[in-house]
C-alpha positions, -999 to +999 in steps of 0.1 A: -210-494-167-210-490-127-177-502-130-164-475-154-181-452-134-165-463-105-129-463-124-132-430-138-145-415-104-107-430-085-089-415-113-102-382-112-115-382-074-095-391-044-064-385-024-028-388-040-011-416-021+028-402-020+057-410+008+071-386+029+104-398+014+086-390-019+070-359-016+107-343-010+120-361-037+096-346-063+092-310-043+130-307-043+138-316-076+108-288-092+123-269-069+157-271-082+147-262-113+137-232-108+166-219-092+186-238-121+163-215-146+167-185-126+211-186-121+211-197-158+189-161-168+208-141-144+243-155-160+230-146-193+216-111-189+247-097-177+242-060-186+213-059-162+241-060-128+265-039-148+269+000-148+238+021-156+220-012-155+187-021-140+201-039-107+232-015-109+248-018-073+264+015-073+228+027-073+209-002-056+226+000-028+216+035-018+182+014-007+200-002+027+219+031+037+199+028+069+208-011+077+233-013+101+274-017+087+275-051+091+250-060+069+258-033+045+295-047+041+276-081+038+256-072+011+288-054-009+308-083-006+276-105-023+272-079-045+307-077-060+302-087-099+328-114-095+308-129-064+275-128-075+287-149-104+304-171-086+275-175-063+253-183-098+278-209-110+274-222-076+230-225-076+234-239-113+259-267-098+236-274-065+206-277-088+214-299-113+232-319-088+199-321-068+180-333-101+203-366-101+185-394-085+194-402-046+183-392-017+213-386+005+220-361+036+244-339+013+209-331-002+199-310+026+231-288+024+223-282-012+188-275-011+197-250+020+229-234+004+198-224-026+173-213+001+198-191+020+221-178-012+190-164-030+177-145-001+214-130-002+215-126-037+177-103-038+189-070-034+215-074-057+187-088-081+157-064-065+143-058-098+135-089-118+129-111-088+094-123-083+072-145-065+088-176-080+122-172-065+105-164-027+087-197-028+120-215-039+134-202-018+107-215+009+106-252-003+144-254-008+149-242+028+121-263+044+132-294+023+169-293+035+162-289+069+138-318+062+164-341+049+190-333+075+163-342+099+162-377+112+131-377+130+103-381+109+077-358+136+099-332+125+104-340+088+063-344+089+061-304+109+080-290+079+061-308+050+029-291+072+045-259+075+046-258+032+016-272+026-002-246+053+019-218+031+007-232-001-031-232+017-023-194+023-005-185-007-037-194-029-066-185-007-046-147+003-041-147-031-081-151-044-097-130-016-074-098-028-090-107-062-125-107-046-122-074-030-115-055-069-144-052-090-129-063-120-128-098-108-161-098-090-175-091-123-154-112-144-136-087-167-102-092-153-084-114-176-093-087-203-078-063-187-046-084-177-040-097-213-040-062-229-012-048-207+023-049-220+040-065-194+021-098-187-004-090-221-011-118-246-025-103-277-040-135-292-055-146-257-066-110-252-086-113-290-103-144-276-114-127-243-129-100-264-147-122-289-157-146-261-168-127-228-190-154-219-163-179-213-138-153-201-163-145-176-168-182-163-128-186-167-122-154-143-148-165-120-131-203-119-098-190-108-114-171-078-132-202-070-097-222-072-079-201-052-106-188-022-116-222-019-081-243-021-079-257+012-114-280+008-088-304-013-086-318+025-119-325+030-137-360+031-099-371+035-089-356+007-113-367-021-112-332-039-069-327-043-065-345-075-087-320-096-076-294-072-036-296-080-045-306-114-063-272-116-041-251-101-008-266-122-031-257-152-030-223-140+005-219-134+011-233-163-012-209-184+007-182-165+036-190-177+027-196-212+007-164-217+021-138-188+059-149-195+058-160-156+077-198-167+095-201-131+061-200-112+052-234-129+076-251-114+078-230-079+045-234-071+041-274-078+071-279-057+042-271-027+017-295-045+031-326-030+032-311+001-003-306+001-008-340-015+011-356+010-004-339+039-045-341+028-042-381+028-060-393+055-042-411+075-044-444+078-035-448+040-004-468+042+015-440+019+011-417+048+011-443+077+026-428+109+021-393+097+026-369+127-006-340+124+005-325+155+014-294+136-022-291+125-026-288+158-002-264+167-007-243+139-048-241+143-040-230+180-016-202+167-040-191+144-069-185+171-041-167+191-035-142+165-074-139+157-075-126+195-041-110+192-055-094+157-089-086+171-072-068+206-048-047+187-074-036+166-100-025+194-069-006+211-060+010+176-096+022+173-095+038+207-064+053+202-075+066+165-107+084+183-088+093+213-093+133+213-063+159+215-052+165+250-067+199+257-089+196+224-122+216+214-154+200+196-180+213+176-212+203+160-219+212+126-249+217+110-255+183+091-247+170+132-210+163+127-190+165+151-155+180+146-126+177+174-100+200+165-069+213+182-061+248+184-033+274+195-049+309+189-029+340+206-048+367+224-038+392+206-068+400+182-049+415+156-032+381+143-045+357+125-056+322+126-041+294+097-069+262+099-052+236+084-070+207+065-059+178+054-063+157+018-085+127+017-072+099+040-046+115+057-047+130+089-044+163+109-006+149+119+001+151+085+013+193+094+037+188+122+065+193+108+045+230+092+028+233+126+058+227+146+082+256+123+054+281+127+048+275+165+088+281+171+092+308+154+058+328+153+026+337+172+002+332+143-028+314+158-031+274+146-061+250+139-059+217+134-092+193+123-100+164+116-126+160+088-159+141+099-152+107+098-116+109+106-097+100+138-116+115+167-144+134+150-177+116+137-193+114+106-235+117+115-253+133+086-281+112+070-283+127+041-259+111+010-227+131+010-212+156-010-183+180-009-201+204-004-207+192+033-172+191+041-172+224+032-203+235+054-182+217+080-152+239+077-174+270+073-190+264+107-155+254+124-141+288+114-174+306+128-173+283+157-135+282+164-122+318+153-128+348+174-154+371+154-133+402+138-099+376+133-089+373+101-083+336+085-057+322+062-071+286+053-042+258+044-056+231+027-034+201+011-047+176-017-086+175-011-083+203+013-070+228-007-102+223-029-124+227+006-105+256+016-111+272-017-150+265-018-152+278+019-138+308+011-160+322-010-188+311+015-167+330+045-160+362+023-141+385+039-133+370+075-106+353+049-072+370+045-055+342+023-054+306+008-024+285+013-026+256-012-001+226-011+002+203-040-038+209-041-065+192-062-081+213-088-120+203-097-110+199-135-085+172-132-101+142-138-112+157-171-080+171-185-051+148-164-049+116-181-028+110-153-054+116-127-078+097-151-059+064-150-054+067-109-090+076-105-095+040-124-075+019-096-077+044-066-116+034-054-110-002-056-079+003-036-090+021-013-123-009-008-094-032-005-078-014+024-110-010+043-121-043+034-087-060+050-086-039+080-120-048+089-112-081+086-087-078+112-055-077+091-044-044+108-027-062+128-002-070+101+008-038+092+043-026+099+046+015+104+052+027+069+077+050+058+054+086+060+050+076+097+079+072+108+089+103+092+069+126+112+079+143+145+080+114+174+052+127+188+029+124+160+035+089+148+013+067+172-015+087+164-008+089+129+000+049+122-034+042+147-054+062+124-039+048+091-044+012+105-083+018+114-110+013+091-127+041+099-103+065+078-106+046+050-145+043+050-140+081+055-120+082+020-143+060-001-172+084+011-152+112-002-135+096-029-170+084-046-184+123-043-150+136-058-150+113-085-186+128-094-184+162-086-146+166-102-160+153-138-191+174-143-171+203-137-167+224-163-162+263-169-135+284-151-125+291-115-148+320-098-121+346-089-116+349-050-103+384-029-076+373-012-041+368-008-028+334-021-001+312-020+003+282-045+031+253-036+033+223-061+054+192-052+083+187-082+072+154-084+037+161-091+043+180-116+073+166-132+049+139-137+020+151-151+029+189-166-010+192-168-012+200-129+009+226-134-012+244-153-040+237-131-018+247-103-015+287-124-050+283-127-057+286-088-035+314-087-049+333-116-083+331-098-071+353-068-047+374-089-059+412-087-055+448-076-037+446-041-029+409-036+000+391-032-003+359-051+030+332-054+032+302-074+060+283-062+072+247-069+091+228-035+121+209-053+128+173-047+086+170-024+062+142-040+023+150-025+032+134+009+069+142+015+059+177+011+045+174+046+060+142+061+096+149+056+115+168+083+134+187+060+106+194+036+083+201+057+102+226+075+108+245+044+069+246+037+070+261+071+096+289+059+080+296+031+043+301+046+059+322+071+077+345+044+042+348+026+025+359+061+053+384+063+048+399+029+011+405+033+020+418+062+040+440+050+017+452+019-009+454+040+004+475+064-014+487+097-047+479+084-043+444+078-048+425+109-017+400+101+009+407+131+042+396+145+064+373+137+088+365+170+117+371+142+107+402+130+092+424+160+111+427+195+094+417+225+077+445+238+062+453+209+041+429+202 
């Protein structure tokens, strides 16, 4: 019985004894056949490259208009129909050549020409390439280099360099999954198998009539992939049932998502990670060089420091306050910095600008920047309690309606008494600007609203409904990551770069900090209350009023539109000047971040300023525009 015991525990416990010479063999040859499975679908789906197809280069190539000529004439040539076939006949040749037995040099050159021709070939193929293909492509390149190689130290640093990726891939992979709810709580694979793209219907049946097992099932994949790399503990006792596991998985995936190239992309690390979690004086593995342990542990506690310095320098320059900036306290004990331009002239007013939920006061430079050139209305710019500079101190469980409190008190605190006030609000601040006003009466002249949330749509946007179902555990996710240090990975995205130079480092350090996106949840979980028990109509508001939806917004979901009337309709009235408006070719952001987009909100704001000006008359308070009036007298 002991012996048995002892039999069954070596088959199913233990390290996998494989050569170096071996573990390419087998990584190679899975390998291949992806890339032979991938050249052969490409070849036969045909209409997908061709005109008005999904990967039609006419159209995909508008996406590298901004890489320089070279590459663009590169990626033409590659992208010709009678190249990229050529390239496929080419990858089917290499790979069923490399799936013949041998282990010559010419080996290397085939497994590199597949590495290097499918990172050429992925923008002609952008859509339909996946996950599978990128690790291919990793293996195949690391593998030829291997096998060109004739020192085994630096054939052993590659096969380390995979098998490290491999570590990464999976545990990367299972704490993103830990961070979303549905996972935590074990409901995930219902919701993947009921989707269309990667759905099973007969698996998703069995998830519903079993949530038990479903449960344990979801909860067993996070436990495979967070805890993947202990297959090298105890020299490597656990990697049998680990790769065992995670090849069940991959092939499960493939079976019930459609994902068939993963199976065999993903093994190709597993020997890698066989080979390399052997201790190391079994005589498979004899003279193994672990130096790039080593090296790799050092560069990791580097880039922890790196990570953690960047981060603390982000965070100061996220709180730094505006040169020449004001601050006032609220009164829940907020603190608001906020900058300002407002004339001395007592007869024009004041636009406070406030931003939607995450983004920041940069968000209006491109507005800001149009109205500053070419008027002397005065300008306020906040940010919200919690964001960038200004601090979040209330004990009290938040609500809107605090934000709005907030604003109140910065227009009593910030605006001359007797100055009139045209609030700006975008997103979430339109729907501040709107509950301030009736708080601040009169004191307000008009209500600018850009692309602005309405308190009904989570109720009536199905839309808004599904987003508000993915948008919290998002928005966890970011927060979660950039505390964890991965700020430090981010790359400037495209919103940032898009605004004025002198915007963007403040802008990208705020985006990058956690703070914001605590900031957002805080505000996310109150809107997400407050917005569905609304019910009943908009209270009517005397003033002025200026409505600007994004085309994309609506084009999307017709429903905002309406919403977008509604907010009109509720200022509309005997002496007002109320515009709806819709800004062609703007999403919710490039209304504001683009140069030329933005500018044009700018115009337009100004022309609204200048027509209640105009109706108005002497009595209004609203004064000169530098365009309009000459010098002396203003």
């Amino acid at each position: 019985m002991k012996s048995l015991a002892k039999k069954l525990t070596s088959t199913f416990l233990g390290p996998v004894p494989i050569s170096r010479d071996r573990t390419l063999a087998v990584s190679e040859r899975l390998s291949a056949l992806t890339s032979l499975t991938s050249s052969l679908e490409y070849i036969t789906h045909q209409r997908h490259i061709g005109r008005g197809g999904l990967n039609d280069w006419d159209i995909a190539r508008d996406v590298h208009a901004g890489s320089t000529r070279p590459t663009r004439r590169f990626l033409d040539a590659v992208s010709s129909p009678g190249a990229t076939k050529a390239l496929h006949v080419a990858r089917i040749a290499a790979s069923a050549a490399l799936l013949a037995p041998g282990n010559a040099r010419w080996r290397g050159a085939a497994n590199i020409f597949l590495g290097v021709s499918n990172a050429a070939l992925y923008p002609r193929h952008r859509y339909g390439t996946d996950g599978s293909d990128q690790v291919a492509s990793l293996v195949q390149t690391t593998a030829g280099m291997a096998r060109l190689s004739t020192q085994p130290a630096v054939q052993d640093a590659l096969l380390w360099y995979v098998a490290l990726q491999a570590n990464l891939s999976y545990v990367v992979s299972g704490w993103v999954k830990l961070l979303g709810a549905p996972w935590r709580e074990g409901s995930a694979l219902d919701g993947i198998m009921r989707t269309r793209t990667y759905g099973h219907e007969g698996f998703w049946n069995l998830t519903r009539r079993y949530p038990v097992p479903s449960r344990y099932l979801a909860h067993g994949v996070l436990a495979l992939e967070c805890l993947f790399p202990v297959a090298y503990l105890k020299g490597g006792s656990l990697v049998r049932p680990i790769l065992a596991s995670a090849a069940s998985f991959h092939v499960a995936n493939g079976y019930l998502m459609g994902l068939g190239r993963f199976v065999t992309s993903f093994t190709a690390m597993h020997p890698m990670v066989a080979y390399t979690s052997a201790p190391k004086h079994h005589p498979a593995v004899a003279g193994r060089d672990d130096r790039a342990l080593t090296t790799a542990a050092t560069m990791a506690a580097v880039g922890v420091t790196v990570a953690g310095f960047l981060a603390a320098m982000r965070r100061l320059r996220a709180t730094d306050p505006w040169p020449n900036g004001r601050v006032l306290t609220t009164r829940h004990g907020d603190v608001l910095h906020y900058n300002e331009r407002v004339p001395a002239d007592d007869r024009s007013p004041v636009l406070v600008f406030g931003t939607g939920m995450t983004s920041t006061a940069e968000h209006f430079s491109w507005i800001t920047n149009k109205l500053v050139a070419e008027s002397d209305y005065g300008i306020i710019t906040y940010s919200r309690a919690g964001y960038g500079p200004s601090q979040y101190h209330s004990s009290r469980p938040y609500s809107l309606q605090e934000s709005v409190d907030d604003l109140v008190d910065l227009v009593d605190g910030a605006v001359p008494e007797g100055r009139d006030v045209i609030l700006v609000g975008h997103s979430l601040g339109g729907e501040f600007a709107r509950r301030a006003a009736a708080e601040l009466g009169g004191r307000v002249r008009g209500l600018i609203y850009l692309d602005s949330s309405h308190p009904a749509e989570l109720t009536r946007s199905k839309q808004q409904q599904e987003t508000a179902d993915r948008l919290k555990d998002g928005l966890n996710m970011f927060s979660r990551s950039l505390r964890a240090g991965l700020g430090a990975l981010l790359v400037r995205p495209r919103w940032v770069q898009d605004l004025p130079a002198e915007a963007r480092s403040r802008a990208f350090a705020q985006y990058a900090d956690s703070k914001l996106w605590r900031a957002g949840i805080r505000e996310w979980e109150a809107t997400e209350r407050e917005f569905r028990e609304f019910t009943g109509d908009l209270p009517a508001i005397a003033s002025h009023a200026m409505v600007l939806s994004a085309q994309r917004t609506v084009d999307r979901d017709p429903e905002q539109l309406l919403m977008h009337n509604e907010l009109a309709a509720a200022h509309r009235g005997a002496g007002r000047v109320v515009h709806n408006s819709v800004l062609e070719g703007a999403d919710h952001d490039t209304m504001l971040t683009e140069a030329r987009l933005g500018s044009e909100v700018g115009r337009r704001i100004l022309a609204f300023l200048h027509e209640i000006e105009a109706h108005d008359g002497d009595g209004g308070g609203q004064r000169r525009s530098r365009g309009n009036q000459p010098k002396e007298a203003r």
